[in-house]
Steps between C-alpha positions, in 0.01 A plus 500: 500500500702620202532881337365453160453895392525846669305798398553843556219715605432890465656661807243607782581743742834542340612114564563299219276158538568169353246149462690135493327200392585180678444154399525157554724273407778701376457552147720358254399724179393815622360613147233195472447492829077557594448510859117432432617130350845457676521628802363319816544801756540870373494826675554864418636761773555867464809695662736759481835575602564687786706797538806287583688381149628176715171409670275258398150560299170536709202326433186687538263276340482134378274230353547179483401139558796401706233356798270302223250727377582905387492766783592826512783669725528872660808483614499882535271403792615194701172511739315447168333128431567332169241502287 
């Protein structure tokens, strides 16, 4: 899926926390682009950046309706089924 926006959220627990949008197909005019009416797959994760500048972001959470229908992912807790 594509990146089409990334939000910043308040900080909790002194982290700085962040929510990207992901659609698809890649959009080709971000500004009139509706994922209710364009999109045929979207999703929405939350992460943060870890302590290391050069590492990569970590997903805690995501929906999306990359298997068909939405579900919901804790991937803070990988035991966890998706719901």
């Amino acid at each position: 899926m594509h990146k089409l926006r990334t939000l910043t959220l308040p900080p909790h627990r002194g982290r700085d926390f962040f929510a990207t949008v992901f659609v698809e197909p890649d959009p080709e005019n971000f500004d009139s682009f509706d994922p209710s009416e364009d999109a045929s797959q979207w999703g929405i994760s939350v992460h943060f950046q870890p302590d290391d500048p050069y590492a990569s972001h970590i997903e805690i959470v995501r929906i999306d309706t990359e298997h068909g229908e939405p579900h919901f992912d804790r991937l803070y807790e990988p035991s966890q089924p998706k719901d």
